[in-house]
C-alpha positions, -999 to 999 in steps of 0.1 A, spaced: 54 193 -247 71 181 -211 53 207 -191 16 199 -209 24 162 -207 35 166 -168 2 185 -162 -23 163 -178 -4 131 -157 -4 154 -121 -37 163 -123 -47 133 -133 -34 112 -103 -41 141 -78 -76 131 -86 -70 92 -86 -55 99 -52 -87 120 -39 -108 97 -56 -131 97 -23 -143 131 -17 -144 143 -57 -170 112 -62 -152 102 -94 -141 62 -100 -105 66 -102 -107 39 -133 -120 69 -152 -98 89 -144 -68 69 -149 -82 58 -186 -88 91 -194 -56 104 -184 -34 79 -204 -54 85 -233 -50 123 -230 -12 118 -222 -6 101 -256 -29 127 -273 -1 153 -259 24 132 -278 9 132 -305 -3 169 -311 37 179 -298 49 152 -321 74 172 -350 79 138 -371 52 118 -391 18 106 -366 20 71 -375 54 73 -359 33 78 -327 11 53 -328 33 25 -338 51 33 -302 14 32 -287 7 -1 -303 42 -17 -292 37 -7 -253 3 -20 -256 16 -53 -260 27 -50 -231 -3 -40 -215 -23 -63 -232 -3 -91 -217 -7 -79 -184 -39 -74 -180 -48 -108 -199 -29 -120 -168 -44 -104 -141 -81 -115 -158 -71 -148 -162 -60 -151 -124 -89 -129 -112 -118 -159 -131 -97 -189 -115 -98 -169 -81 -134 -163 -83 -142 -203 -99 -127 -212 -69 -151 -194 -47 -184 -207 -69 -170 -236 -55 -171 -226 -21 -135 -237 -24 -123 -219 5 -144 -232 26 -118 -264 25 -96 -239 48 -120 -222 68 -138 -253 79 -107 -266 96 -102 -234 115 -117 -246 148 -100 -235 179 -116 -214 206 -83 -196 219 -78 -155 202 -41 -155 208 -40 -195 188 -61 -180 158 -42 -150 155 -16 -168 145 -37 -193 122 -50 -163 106 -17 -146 100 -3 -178 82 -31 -187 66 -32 -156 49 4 -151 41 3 -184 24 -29 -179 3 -19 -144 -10 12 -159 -24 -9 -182 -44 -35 -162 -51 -33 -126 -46 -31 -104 -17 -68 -91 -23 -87 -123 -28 -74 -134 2 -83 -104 24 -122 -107 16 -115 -149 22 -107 -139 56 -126 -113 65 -154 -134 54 -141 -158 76 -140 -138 107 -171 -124 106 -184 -159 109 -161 -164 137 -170 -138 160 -188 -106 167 -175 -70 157 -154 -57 182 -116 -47 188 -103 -82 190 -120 -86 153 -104 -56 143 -71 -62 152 -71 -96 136 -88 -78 106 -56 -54 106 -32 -84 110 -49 -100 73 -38 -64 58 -2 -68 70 -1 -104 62 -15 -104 29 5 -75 19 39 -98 28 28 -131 18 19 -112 -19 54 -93 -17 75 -127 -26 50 -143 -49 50 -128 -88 16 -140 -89 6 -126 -53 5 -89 -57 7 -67 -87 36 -48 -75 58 -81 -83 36 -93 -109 42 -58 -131 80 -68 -123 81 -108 -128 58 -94 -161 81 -66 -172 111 -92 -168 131 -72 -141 128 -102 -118 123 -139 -122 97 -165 -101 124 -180 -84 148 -156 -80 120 -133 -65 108 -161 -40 143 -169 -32 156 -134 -21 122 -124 -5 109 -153 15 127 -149 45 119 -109 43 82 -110 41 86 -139 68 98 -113 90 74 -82 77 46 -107 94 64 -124 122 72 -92 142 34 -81 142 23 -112 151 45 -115 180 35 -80 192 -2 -81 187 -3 -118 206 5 -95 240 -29 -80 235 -43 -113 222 -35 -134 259 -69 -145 278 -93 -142 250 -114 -167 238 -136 -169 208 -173 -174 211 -191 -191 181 -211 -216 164 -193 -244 143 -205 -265 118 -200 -300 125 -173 -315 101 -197 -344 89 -218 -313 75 -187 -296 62 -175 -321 41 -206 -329 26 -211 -296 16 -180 -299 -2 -183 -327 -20 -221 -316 -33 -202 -285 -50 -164 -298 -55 -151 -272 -32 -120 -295 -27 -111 -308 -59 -116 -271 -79 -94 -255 -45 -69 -278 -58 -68 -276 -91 -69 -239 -86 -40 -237 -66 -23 -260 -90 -28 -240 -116 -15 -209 -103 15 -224 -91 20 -241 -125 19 -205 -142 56 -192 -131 70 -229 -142 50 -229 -174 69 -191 -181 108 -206 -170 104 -237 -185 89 -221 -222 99 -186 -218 62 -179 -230 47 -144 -215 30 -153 -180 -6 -151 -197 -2 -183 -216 0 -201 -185 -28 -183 -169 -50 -194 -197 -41 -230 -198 -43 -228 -158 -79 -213 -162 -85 -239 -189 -77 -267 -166 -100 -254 -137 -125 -252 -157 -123 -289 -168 -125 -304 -132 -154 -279 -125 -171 -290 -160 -166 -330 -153 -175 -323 -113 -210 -309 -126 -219 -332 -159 -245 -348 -147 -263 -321 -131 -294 -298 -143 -282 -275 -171 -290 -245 -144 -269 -258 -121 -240 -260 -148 -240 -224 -152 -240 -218 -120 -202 -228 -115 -191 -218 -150 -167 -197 -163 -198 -176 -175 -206 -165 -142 -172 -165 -125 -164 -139 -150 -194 -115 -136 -180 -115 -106 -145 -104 -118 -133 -72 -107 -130 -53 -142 -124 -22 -131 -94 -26 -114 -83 -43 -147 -91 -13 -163 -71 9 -142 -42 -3 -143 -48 1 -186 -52 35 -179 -23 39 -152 3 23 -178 -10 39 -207 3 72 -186 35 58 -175 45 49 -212 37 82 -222 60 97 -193 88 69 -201 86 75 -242 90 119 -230 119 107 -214 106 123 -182 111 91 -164 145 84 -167 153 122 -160 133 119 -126 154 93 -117 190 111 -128 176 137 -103 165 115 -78 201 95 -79 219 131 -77 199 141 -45 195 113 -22 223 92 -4 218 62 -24 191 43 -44 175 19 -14 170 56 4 152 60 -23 133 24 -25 127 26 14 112 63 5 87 48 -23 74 21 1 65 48 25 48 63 -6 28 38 -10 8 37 17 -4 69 3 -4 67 -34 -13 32 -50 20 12 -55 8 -4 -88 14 27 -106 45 34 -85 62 4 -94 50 10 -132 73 42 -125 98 33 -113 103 3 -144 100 34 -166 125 55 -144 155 29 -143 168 3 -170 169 -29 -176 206 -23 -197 218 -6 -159 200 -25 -136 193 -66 -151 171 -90 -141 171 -101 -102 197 -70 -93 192 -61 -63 173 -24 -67 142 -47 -84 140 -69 -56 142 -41 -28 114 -23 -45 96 -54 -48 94 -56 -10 94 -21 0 64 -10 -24 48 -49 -17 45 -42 23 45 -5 31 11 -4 19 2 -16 51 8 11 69 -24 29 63 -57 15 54 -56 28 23 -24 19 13 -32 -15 -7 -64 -30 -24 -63 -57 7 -64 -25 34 -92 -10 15 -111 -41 12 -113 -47 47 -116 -8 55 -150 -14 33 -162 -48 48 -156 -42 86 -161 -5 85 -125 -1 99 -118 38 106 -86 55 90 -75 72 129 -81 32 144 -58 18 122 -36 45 122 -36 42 161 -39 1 162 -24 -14 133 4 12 116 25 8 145 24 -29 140 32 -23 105 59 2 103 77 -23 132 70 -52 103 82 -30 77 114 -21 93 119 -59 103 119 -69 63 139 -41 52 169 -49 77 165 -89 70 169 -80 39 199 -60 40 213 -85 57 207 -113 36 226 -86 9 255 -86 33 257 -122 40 250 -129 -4 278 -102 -14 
């Protein structure tokens, strides 16, 4: 059974990994190859069949719950932009000097992905600086800087990026523990970047045409960009106090968030033409969701549960624990991973590979792999749904960024890991 099982799961994400050139959504591929995985189990299965699907119903409560989550947070994300909600930031952004909005773009983006996710907030920007200014390099390079940032600002945040989410989720790590341990890490994952990229930032100037603030803000009062941003945010923030203070699964917060957004936008628009209604409803922000992805990571944990219930999991990590130094050579290895392979399903992996009984909530190996698989993405283009979004929208190449932006990164990457081994020292 291990050697069919292993088969069906390697070829399955060799051809999620060369998604591009084999034309084939990797959401296909990754539902059909954790349905297939659990076919295996079954057909190898020596006991009774229901045995088999009972265990298949259990770990799907576990998926279920996740990706209730992420759908939830994906239709109060996209509310938020019916609104025009982000406009309530970008508006504000006025200044004329590059190396000034470098910096404005780098902390604006680290402290939206924390509240909403790493790849919302990398279209938001990009968005943003295509209004700003023409293509060229200096674009480019800011564009590259929103990858790095919203990777970091999502690494700290369980709601920010689904590496931590599928961890805060899977209870190996806690809200505040998490933003505790990390903050100061993914601080420094950005802050090194920025202060090398603002050398080739000095002299420049940015060249556009602003709307005047008088017409700003009355286009956000006509559509309640401000009061749904707000309630947005609020919402989302409220969803890792709503899980410590009841110990409810992170879904029932995300629901009564998505609830609440709803609300303001429903009272904001009463007394407006019924087509106008529908227009900012929950209706249409949910067209605009990103099922897929949703879907993929069904299919991605369907395999993973297959692997963990073989056992194969848990012996891949005996093996990797007798073979390398020590486990955070092996954490710093996986973020370097996942610049290549999606760190979604890395991290699903890696909960599969090691225990909570060994390794409890907030110890130390969760929170390393939060931050190694969270940022390293960054250090290709493809690396993380942020990179890949902006590779798409501004038609970045894979040898620019490779040449530009990765050395930026892997300096940023470096910075976070040594902070936080420090921090370790300093705690222990």
């Amino acid at each position: 059974m291990i050697p069919t099982l292993l088969l069906v799961a390697l070829i399955g994400y060799l051809l999620v990994i060369f998604e591009s050139p084999i034309r084939i959504n990797k959401t296909i591929t990754a539902i059909l190859t954790g349905a297939l995985c659990w076919v295996v189990l079954a057909v190898f299965h020596t006991g009774e069949h229901h045995e088999v699907s009972e265990k298949l119903i259990a770990y799907f409560g576990e998926i279920s719950g996740l990706l209730i989550f992420l759908l939830g947070a994906m239709t109060i994300v996209e509310l938020i932009d019916l609104h025009k909600g982000f406009t309530v930031i970008t508006h504000r952004i006025r200044t004329k000097s590059v190396l000034r909005l470098l910096w404005i773009v780098g902390i604006v983006t680290f402290v939206l992905s924390a509240l909403l996710d790493n790849l919302a907030t990398a279209i938001i920007m990009i968005t943003l600086l295509k209004k700003l200014m023409p293509k060229g390099e200096i674009r480019m390079t800011l564009a590259g800087i929103v990858v790095i940032a919203a990777n970091a600002g999502g690494a700290f945040s369980p709601i920010g990026d689904v590496t931590t989410t599928l961890l805060w989720i899977g209870g190996q790590v806690s809200a505040l523990g998490i933003v505790t341990i990390l903050l100061f890490p993914s601080i420094m994952v950005l802050l090194v970047p920025l202060i090398i990229a603002s050398y080739r930032m000095r002299g420049f100037a940015v060249l556009r045409a602003q709307i005047s603030m008088a017409d700003a803000i009355r286009e956000e009062k006509m559509k309640g960009s401000l009061s749904v941003f707000l309630a947005g945010v609020f919402g989302l923030v409220m969803v890792p106090v709503i899980k410590t203070i009841t110990g409810l699964p992170p879904f029932i917060g995300v629901l009564i968030s998505l609830a609440f957004v709803s609300l303001v936008s429903i009272n904001y628009h009463r007394n407006k033409p019924q087509e106008e209604k529908d227009r900012y409803s929950v209706a249409s922000a949910l067209t605009k969701v990103d099922v897929s992805s949703i879907l993929y990571f069904m299919g991605i944990l369907l395999m993973v549960f297959a692997l963990q219930e073989a056992s194969i999991l848990s012996k891949m990590a005996q093996f990797l624990d007798e073979n390398l130094p020590n486990t955070n050579a092996m954490i710093v290895a996986i973020g370097v991973l996942s610049s290549i392979v999606d760190n979604g399903s890395l991290v699903a992996a890696t909960q599969g590979m090691f225990s909570l009984a060994d390794f409890p909530m907030d110890h130390s190996l969760w929170e390393f792999i939060a931050l190694c698989a969270g940022t390293g993405g960054s250090m290709l283009i493809i690396g993380s749904a942020a990179g890949v979004a902006i590779m798409e929208k501004e038609k970045i190449t894979f040898m620019w960024y490779l040449k530009k932006i990765t050395p930026l990164a892997i300096a940023g990457y470096i910075a976070g890991i040594v902070t936080y081994l420090v921090i370790g020292l300093l705690i222990h």
